[in-house]
C-alpha positions as CSV (number, residue, x, y, z in Angstrom):
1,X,90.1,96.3,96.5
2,X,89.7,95.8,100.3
3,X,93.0,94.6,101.2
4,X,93.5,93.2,104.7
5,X,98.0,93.6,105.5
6,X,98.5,90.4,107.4
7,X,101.1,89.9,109.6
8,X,101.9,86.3,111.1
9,X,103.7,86.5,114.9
10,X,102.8,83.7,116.4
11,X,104.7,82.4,119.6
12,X,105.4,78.4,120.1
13,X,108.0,77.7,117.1
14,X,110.2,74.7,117.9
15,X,113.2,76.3,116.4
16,X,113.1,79.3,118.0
17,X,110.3,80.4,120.3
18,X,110.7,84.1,119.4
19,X,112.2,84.8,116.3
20,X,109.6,87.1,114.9
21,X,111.4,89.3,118.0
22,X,115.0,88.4,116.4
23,X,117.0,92.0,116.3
24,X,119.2,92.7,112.9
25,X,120.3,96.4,113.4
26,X,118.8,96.7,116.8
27,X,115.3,96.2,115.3
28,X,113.4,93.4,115.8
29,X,111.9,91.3,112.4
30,X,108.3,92.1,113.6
31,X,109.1,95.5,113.7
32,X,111.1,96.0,110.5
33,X,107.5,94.1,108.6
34,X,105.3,96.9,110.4
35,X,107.1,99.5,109.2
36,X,107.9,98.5,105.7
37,X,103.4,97.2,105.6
38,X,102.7,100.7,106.8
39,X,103.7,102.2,103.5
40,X,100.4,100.5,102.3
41,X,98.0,102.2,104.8
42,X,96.5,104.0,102.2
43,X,96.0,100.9,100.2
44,X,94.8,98.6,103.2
45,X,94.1,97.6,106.8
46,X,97.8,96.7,108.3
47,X,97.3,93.7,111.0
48,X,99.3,91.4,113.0
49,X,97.9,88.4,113.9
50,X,99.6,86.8,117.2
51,X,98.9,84.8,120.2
52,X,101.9,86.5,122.5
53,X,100.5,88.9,124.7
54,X,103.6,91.3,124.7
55,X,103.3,92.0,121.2
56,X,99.4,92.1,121.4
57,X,99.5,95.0,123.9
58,X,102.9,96.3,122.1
59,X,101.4,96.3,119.0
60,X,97.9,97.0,120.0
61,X,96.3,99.7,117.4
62,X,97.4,96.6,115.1
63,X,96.2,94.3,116.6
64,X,93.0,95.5,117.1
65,X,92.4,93.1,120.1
66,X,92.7,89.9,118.1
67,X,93.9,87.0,119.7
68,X,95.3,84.1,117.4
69,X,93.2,81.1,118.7
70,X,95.5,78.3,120.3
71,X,94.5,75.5,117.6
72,X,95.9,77.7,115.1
73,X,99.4,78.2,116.7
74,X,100.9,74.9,116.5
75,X,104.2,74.3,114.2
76,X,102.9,73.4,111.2
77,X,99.1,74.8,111.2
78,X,98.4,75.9,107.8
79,X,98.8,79.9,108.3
80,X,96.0,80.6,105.3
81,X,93.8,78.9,108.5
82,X,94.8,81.9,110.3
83,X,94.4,84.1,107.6
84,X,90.7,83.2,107.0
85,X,90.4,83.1,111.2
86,X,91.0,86.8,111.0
87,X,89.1,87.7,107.4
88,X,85.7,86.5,109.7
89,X,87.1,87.9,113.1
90,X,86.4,91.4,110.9
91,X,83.7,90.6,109.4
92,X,81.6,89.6,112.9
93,X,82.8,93.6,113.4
94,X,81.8,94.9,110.1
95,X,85.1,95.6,108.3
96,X,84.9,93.2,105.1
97,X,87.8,92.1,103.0
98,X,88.4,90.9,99.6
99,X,92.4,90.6,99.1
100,X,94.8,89.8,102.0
101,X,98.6,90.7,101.2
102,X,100.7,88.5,103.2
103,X,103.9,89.8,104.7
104,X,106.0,87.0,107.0
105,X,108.3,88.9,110.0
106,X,110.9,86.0,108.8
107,X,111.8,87.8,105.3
108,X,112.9,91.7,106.4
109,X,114.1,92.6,102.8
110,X,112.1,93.4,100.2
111,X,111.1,95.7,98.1
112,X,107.9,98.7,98.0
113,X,108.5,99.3,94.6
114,X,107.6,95.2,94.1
115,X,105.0,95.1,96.5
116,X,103.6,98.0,94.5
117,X,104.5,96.4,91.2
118,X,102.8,93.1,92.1
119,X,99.5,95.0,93.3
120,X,99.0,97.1,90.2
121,X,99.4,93.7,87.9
122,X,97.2,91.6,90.3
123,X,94.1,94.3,89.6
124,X,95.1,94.8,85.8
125,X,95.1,90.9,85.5
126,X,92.7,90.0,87.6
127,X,94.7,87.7,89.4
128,X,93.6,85.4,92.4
129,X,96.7,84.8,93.7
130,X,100.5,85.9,92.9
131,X,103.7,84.1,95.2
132,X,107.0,85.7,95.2
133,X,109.8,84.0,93.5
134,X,113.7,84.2,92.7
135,X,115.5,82.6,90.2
136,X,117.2,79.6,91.4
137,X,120.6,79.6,91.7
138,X,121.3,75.7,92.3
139,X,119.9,74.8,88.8
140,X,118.8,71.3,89.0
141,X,121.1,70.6,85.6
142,X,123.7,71.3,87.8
143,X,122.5,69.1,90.6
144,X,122.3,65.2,92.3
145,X,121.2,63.2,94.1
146,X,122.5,61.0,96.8
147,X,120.7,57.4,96.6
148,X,123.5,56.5,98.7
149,X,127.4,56.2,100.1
150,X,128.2,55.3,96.4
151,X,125.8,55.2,94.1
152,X,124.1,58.6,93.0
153,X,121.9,60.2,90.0
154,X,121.2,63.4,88.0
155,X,118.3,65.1,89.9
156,X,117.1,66.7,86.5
157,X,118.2,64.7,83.1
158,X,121.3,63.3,82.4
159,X,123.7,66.2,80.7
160,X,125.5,68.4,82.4
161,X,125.7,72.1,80.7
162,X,128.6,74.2,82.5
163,X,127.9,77.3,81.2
164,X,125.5,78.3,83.6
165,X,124.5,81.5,80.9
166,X,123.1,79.1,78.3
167,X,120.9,77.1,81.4
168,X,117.1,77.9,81.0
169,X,116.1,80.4,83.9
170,X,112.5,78.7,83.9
171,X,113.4,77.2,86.9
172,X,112.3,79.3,90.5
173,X,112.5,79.1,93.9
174,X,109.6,80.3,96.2
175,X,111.2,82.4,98.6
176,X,107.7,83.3,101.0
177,X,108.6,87.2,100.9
178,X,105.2,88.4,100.1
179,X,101.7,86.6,98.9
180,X,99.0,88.3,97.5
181,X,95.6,86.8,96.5
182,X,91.8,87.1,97.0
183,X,89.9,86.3,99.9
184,X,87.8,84.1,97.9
185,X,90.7,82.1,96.5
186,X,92.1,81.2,100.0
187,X,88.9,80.2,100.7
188,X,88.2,77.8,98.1
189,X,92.0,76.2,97.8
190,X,93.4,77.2,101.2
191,X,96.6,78.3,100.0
192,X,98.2,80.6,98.1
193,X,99.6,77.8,96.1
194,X,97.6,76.1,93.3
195,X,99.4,74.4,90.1
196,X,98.6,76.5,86.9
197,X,96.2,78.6,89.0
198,X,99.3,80.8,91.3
199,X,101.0,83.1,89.7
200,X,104.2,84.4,90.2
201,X,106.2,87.9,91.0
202,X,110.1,87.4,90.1
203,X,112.7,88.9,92.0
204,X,116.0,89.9,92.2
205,X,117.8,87.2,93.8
206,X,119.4,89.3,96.4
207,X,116.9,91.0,98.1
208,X,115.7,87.7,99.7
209,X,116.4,86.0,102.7
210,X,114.5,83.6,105.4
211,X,115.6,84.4,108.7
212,X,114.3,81.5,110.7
213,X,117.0,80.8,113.0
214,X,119.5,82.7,114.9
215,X,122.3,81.4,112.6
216,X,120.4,83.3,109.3
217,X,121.5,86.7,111.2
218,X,124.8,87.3,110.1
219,X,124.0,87.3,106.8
220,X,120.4,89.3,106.8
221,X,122.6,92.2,108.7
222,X,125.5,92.2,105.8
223,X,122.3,92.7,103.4
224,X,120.0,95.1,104.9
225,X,121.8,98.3,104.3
């Protein structure tokens, strides 16, 4: 496996212009993703793909002098656009990949023993591509859905079971921690996400969290230790 350790920063979200550069302990989000992707180094090239020119230079034995071109920085670019941007970058410089692991700034807690988990079963299944998943813990038995000021419906069937033990725990939530999957998957699908194609790597459900705004701090600092 050549795996290529990509790490999105990209600079012009509406929401926040900066958040991959949100602190939680005194260290940014950026920097807590570097750290935790270099335990992989032996397993992969670790790269950050951005457009910002302070983390460029910051950041610049990862960034190997790539800059993210400008078409593929706008909110809501398809980031397996980037992905593919930077498999060919490499390639034009003779460092080929076949796998890209895909580690977002936005989720700074999660696990190496999963990451290392998910690898191992991706190469003893041959998997093209596995997502990260919880659990959900809104079941949709145990959810509605406004039609409006009075009237209202089940969102999933129309029974109610209220002991959440005996509800099936088919149900998931794809939390965007990590993504794994071949080079020549993204290529064919681009995405990561394929019905009955995309497999899936189940978590605990408290070691995630999606810090995209500066109101999801609080709560990522009472769970990193």
């Amino acid at each position: 496996m050549k795996l290529l350790i990509f790490i999105p920063a990209r600079k012009g979200n509406k929401k926040s212009e900066n958040k991959n550069l949100f602190k939680i302990k005194g260290i940014s989000l950026l920097h807590r993703t570097l750290t935790f992707a270099k335990k992989f180094q032996k397993d992969g090239t670790v790269f950050i793909s951005s457009n910002q020119n302070s983390i460029i230079k910051k950041f610049k034995k990862y960034t190997f002098g790539y800059i993210r071109p400008k078409k593929m920085t706008r909110t809501g670019t398809n980031v397996v656009e980037s992905i593919l941007n930077s498999v060919e970058w490499f390639e034009k410089r003779n460092q080929k990949f076949d796998t890209v692991l895909f580690l977002p700034p936005t989720s700074p807690i999660r696990k190496h023993s999963d990451i290392k988990k998910m690898i191992t079963i991706f190469k003893r299944e041959r998997d093209e591509s596995i997502m990260s998943a919880v659990h959900m813990r809104e079941h949709p038995k145990l959810c509605i859905k406004l039609k409006n000021k009075k009237k209202w419906d089940y969102l999933e069937k129309k029974n109610f079971q209220l002991d959440y033990d005996k509800l099936e725990k088919k149900y998931l939530y794809l939390d965007g921690n990590f993504s794994l999957a071949s080079v020549k998957f993204l290529k064919k699908y681009k995405s990561f996400l394929i019905k009955n194609k995309t497999k899936f790597f189940i978590q605990e459900r408290y070691v995630t969290i999606d810090v995209n705004e500066k109101n999801d701090l609080p709560i990522a600092n009472l769970l990193l230790k």
